[in-house]
C-alpha positions in Angstrom: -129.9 92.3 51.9 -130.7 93.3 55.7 -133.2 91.1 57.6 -135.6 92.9 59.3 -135.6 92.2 63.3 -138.2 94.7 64.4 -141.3 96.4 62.6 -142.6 99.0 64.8 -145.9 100.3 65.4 -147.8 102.9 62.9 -144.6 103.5 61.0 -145.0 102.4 57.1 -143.4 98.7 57.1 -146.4 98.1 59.6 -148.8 99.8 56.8 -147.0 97.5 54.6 -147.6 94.1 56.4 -143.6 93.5 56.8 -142.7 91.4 59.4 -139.8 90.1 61.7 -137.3 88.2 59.4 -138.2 89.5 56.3 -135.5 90.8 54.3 -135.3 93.8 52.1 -133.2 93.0 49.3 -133.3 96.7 47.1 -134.4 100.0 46.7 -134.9 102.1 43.5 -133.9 98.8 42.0 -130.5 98.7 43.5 -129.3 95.9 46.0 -129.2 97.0 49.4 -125.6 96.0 50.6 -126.2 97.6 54.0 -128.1 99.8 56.8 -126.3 102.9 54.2 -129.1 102.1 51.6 -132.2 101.9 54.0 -130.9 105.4 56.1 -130.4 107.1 53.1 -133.8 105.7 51.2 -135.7 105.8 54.4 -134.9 109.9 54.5 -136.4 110.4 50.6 -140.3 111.2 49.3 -140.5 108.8 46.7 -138.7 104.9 46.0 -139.5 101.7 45.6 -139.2 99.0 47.9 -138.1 95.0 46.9 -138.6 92.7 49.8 -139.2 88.6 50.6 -142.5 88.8 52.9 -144.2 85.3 53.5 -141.4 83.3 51.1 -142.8 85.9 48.1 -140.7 89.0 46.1 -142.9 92.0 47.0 -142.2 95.5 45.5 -143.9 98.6 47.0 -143.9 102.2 45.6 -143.1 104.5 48.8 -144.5 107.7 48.8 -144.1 109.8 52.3 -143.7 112.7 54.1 -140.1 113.8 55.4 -140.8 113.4 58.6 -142.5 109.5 57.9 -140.3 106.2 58.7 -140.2 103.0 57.4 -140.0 102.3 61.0 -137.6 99.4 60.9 -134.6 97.6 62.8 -132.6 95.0 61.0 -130.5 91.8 62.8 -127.3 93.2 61.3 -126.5 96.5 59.8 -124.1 94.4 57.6 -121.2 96.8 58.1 -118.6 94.8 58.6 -115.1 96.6 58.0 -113.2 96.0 55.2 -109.6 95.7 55.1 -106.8 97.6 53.5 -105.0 96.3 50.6 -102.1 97.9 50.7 -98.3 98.0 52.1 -97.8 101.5 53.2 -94.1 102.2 53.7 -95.0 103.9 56.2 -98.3 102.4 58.0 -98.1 102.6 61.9 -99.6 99.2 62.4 -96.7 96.9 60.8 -94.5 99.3 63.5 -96.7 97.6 66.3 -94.7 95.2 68.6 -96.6 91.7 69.0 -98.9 90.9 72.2 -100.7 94.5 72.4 -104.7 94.7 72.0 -105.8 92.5 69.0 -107.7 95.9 68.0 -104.9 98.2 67.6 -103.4 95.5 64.1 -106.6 96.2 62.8 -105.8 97.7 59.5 -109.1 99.2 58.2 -110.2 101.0 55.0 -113.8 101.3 54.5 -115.6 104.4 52.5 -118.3 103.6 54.9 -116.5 104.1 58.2 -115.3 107.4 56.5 -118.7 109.0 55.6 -119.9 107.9 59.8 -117.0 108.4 61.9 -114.4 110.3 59.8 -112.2 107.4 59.2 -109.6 108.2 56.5 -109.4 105.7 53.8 -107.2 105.2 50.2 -109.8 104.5 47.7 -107.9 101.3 46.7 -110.3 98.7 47.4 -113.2 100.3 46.1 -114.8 99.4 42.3 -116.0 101.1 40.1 -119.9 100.6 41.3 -118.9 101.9 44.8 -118.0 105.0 43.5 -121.2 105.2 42.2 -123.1 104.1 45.1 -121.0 106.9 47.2 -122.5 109.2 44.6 -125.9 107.9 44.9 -126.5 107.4 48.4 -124.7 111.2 48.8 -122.0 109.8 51.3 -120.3 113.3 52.0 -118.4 113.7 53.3 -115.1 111.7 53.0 -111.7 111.8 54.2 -109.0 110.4 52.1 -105.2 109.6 52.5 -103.8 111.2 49.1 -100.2 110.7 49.8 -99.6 111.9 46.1 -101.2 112.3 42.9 -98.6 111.2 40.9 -99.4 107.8 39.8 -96.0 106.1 40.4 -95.2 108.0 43.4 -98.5 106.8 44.8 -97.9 103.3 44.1 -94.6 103.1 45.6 -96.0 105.0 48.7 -99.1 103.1 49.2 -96.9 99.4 47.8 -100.3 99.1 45.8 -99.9 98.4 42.1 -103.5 99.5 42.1 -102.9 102.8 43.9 -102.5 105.1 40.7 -106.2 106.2 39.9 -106.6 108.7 43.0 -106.7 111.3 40.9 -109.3 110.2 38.7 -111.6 108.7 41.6 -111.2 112.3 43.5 -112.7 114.2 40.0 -115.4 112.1 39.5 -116.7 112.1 43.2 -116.0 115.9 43.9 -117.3 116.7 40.0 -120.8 114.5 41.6 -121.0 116.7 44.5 -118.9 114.3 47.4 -116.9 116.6 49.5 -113.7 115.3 50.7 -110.8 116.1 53.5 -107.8 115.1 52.1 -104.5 114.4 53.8 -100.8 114.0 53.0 -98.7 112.1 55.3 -95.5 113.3 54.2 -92.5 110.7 53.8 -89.2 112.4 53.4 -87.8 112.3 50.3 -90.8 110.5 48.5 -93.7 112.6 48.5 -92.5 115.8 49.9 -90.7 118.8 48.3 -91.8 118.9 44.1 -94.2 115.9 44.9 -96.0 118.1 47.6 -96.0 121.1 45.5 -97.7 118.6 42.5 -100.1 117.5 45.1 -101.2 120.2 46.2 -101.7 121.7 42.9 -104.1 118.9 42.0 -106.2 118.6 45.0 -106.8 122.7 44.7 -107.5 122.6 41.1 -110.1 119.7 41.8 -112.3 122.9 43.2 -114.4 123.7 46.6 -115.5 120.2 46.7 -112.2 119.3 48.4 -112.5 121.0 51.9 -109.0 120.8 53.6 -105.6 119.2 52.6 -103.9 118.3 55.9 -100.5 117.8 55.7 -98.8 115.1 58.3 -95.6 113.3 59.6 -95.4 110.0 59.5 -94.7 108.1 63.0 -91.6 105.7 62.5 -91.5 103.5 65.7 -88.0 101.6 66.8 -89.7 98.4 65.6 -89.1 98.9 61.9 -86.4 96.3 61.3 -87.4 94.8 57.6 -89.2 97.6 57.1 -88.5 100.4 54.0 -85.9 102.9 55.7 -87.6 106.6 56.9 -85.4 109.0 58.4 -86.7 111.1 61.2 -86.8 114.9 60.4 -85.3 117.6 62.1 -86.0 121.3 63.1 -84.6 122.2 60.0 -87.0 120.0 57.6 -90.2 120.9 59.9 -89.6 124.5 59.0 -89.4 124.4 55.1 -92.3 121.7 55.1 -94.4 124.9 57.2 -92.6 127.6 54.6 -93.3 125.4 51.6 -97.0 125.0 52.9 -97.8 128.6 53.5 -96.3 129.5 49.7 -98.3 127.1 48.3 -101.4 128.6 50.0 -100.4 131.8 48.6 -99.6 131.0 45.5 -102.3 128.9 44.9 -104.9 131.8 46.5 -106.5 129.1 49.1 -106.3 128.3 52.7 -107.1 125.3 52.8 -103.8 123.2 53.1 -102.2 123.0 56.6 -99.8 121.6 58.6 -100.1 119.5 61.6 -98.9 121.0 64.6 -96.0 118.4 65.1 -94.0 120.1 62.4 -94.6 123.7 64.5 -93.4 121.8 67.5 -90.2 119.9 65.9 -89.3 123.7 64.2 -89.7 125.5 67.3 -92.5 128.1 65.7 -95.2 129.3 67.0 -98.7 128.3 66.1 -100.6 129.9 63.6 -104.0 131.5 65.7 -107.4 130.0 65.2 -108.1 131.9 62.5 -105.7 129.0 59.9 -107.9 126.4 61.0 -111.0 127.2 59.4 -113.3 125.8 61.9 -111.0 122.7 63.0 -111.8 120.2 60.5 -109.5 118.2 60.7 -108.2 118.1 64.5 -108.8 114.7 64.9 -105.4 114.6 62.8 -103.4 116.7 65.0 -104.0 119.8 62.9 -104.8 122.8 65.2 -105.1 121.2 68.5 -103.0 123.3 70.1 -104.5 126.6 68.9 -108.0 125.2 69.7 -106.8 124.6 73.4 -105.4 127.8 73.5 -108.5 129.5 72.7 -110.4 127.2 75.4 -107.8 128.1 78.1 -108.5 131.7 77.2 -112.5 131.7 77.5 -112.1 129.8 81.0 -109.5 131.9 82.4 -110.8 133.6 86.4 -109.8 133.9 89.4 -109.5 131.5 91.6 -107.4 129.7 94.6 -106.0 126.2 94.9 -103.0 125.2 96.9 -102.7 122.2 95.1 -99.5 120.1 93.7 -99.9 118.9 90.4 -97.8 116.4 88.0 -98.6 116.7 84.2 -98.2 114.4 82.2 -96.8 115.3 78.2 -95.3 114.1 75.6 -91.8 115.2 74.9 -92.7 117.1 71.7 -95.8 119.2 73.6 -94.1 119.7 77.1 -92.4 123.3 76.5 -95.8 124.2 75.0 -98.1 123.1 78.5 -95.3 124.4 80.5 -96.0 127.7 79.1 -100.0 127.4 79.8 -99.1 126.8 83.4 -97.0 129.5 83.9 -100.2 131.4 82.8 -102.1 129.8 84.5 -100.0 130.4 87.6 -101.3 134.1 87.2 -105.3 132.9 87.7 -105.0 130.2 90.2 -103.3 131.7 93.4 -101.2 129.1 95.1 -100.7 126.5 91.9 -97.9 124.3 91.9 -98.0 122.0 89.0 -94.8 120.4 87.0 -94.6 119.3 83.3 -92.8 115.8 83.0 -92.0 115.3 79.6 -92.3 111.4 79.4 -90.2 109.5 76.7 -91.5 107.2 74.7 -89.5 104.1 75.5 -91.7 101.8 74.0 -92.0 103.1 70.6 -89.1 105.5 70.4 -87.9 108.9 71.1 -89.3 109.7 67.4 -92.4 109.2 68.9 -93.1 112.0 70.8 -97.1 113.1 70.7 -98.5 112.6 74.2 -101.7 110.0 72.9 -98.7 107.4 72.2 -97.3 107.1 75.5 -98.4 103.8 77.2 -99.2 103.2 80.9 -95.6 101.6 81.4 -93.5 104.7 80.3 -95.5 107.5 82.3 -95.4 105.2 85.3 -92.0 104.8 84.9 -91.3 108.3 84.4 -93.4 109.4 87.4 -91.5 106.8 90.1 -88.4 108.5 89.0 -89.4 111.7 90.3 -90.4 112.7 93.6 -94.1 111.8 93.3 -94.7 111.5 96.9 -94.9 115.7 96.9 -97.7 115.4 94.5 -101.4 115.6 95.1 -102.3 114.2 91.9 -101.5 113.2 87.9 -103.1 115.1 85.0 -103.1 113.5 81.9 -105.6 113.5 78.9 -107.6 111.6 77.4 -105.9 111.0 74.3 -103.2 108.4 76.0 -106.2 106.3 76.8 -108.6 103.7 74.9 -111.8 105.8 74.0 -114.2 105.7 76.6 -112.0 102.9 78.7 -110.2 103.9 81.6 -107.1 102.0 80.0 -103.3 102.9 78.1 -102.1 101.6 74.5 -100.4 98.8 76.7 -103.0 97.9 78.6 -102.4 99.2 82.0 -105.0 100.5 83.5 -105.2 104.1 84.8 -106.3 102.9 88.6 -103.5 100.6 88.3 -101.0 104.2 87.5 -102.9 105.5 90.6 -102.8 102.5 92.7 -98.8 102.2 91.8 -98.2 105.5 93.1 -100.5 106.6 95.6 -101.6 109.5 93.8 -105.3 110.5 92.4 -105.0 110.3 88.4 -107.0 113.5 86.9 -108.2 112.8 83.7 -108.7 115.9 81.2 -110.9 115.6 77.7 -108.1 117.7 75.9 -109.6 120.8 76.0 -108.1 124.0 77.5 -110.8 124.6 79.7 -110.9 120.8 81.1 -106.8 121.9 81.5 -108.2 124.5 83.3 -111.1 122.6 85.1 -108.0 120.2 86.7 -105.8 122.6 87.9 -107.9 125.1 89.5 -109.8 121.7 91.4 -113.2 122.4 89.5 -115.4 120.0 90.0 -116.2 118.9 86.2 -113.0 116.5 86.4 -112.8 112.7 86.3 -110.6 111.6 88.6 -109.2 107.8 89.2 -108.0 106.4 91.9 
């Protein structure tokens, strides 16, 4: 139930006579487990309201226009996140080295923080009745970690003896209308090769309902001791994993299953153009960053002159790639000096080697072994820091990177034209010191 901390003026709770600290406890005649149910009821013509007002079980009929509110704020939205069950063989978060933010153990699976923030989630906590809520209150839509379709496969994946049904939770919410981004994070020699081919089968043949299939390596850290063994892959694998995907897309007549651009990266190949990415949906995953930027960097291309000496800051995997945007960049800005320093991650391990996993200890150990003192400034995006905090995976904060080395830190929001924006000293930059 959600108790009600504010009734506001000429909205229908006021019509009603509800008050501050009376609960609603169901609509329609279903229990309303959080601020989900009122959002969702709140935005329909017709229900039926059950609430406690003055110590007595009240049920209104609602009738309203679209554009009418209950008018309503509640002491709690009661969303509080519910935890995984399971023991991915391959979960990031049991890679985690102790005395890092308490935050970044938090191991979270929650069909609700999926439908508002595009978290991705297994399914394997959820009963049978939350399936049908998802239906009912229309949350779509989802993004789930597949992993496989096979049953066992799955289960040994996921170390979940409960993990089996995805298949059969995935028909009955797309056959009900959910929409769902899928992913795959792919596990050499468990679930890629015939067990990706399998996978993929099923997810296509579950129809449109299942928007994108995003294909993914899984990061293995240097603090894996005890853990179930995962071999890093090479330039070789990468490319047959991007082969295997684009026959499957062929064969199966879709586009909608795509690599991450790690695998492009680690194979030495280029990108596929914008055009593969359908719109982006799934670039929170890594999966067409690099051909977004690209496009970005394009649109703000001009001419223009700054003197400037820059140090970038990459990942080891990216670095050829933005060394190839400057030297284009080079052609636009007239007297740009900028180096790529391809930072190693020492903390987790060379197999990591995306740029939002280095912490504030690696790049500022990588920039006092150069010769910084030639530099006007560090560029580095976003993605290395805690959203919206001016702070690394490690906790160092980014004045303390600027303090440490006497250099201004330029901070980019990922795009191409922010990459632009830094380098050419326009003034839409956020810059640390």
């Amino acid at each position: 139930m959600l108790k009600i901390s504010k009734v506001f003026k000429n909205g229908i709770a006021d019509e009603l006579g509800l008050k501050k600290g009376d609960e609603i406890l169901a609509f329609d005649g279903f229990l309303c487990e959080d601020v989900l149910d009122y959002l969702y009821y709140d935005s329909l013509n017709y229900f039926t309201l059950t609430a406690i007002s003055g110590g007595e079980e009240i049920e209104f009929e609602i009738e309203k226009d679209e554009d009418e509110s209950l008018a309503i704020s509640f002491e709690n939205d009661n969303l509080e996140i519910k935890n995984c069950r399971n023991k991915c063989v391959f979960c990031f978060v049991d890679q985690m080295p102790k005395g890092m933010r308490p935050s970044l153990y938090v191991k979270d699976d929650d069909y609700r923080q999926s439908f508002l923030r595009g978290n991705f989630v297994t399914l394997t906590n959820v009963s049978d009745s939350d399936i049908d809520r998802i239906i009912r209150l229309n949350l779509t839509p989802l993004y789930v970690s597949v992993q496989a379709t096979d049953s066992e496969v799955r289960k040994k994946l996921l170390g979940n003896r409960f993990a089996g049904d995805i298949y059969d939770k995935l028909k009955k919410l797309t056959e009900n209308g959910i929409k769902i981004h899928t992913q795959i994070v792919l596990v050499p020699s468990l679930n890629d090769g015939v067990e990706l081919d399998k996978t993929c089968h099923d997810l296509v043949a579950l129809g449109e309902n299942i928007l994108s299939i995003a294909v993914v390596p899984c990061g293995i850290t240097r603090f894996r001791d005890g853990l179930y063994k995962i071999d890093d892959v090479d330039k070789g694998y990468c490319s047959c994993v991007i082969d295997q995907i684009n026959n499957l897309n062929l064969v199966l007549k879709t586009d909608i299953i795509t690599p991450a651009d790690e695998f492009y990266f680690k194979a030495k190949r280029p990108l596929p153009s914008e055009d593969f990415y359908n719109g982006y949906p799934q670039i929170e995953n890594g999966v067409g960053v690099t051909s977004k930027f690209v496009c970005e960097l394009k649109q703000a291309l001009k001419k223009v002159k700054n003197g400037k000496n820059y140090l970038i800051i990459s990942g080891t995997s990216a670095s050829d790639f933005i060394a190839d945007q400057v030297e284009i960049l080079k052609e636009y800005i007239s007297g740009l000096n900028a180096t790529v320093l391809a930072v190693e991650n020492e903390f987790f391990g060379a197999t990591v080697n995306c740029t939002g996993l280095l912490v504030g200890k690696d790049i500022l150990n990588a920039v006092l072994k150069t010769d910084y003192s030639k530099y006007d400034a560090i560029v580095l995006p976003d993605v290395c820091l805690k959203r919206e905090e001016e702070v690394f995976l490690d906790g160092l904060l980014v004045s303390e990177l600027a303090q440490k080395t006497g250099l201004s830190v330029i901070v980019t929001d990922g795009s191409g034209e922010s990459f632009f924006d830094a380098l050419s000293g326009g003034k839409n930059v956020r810059i640390i010191k």
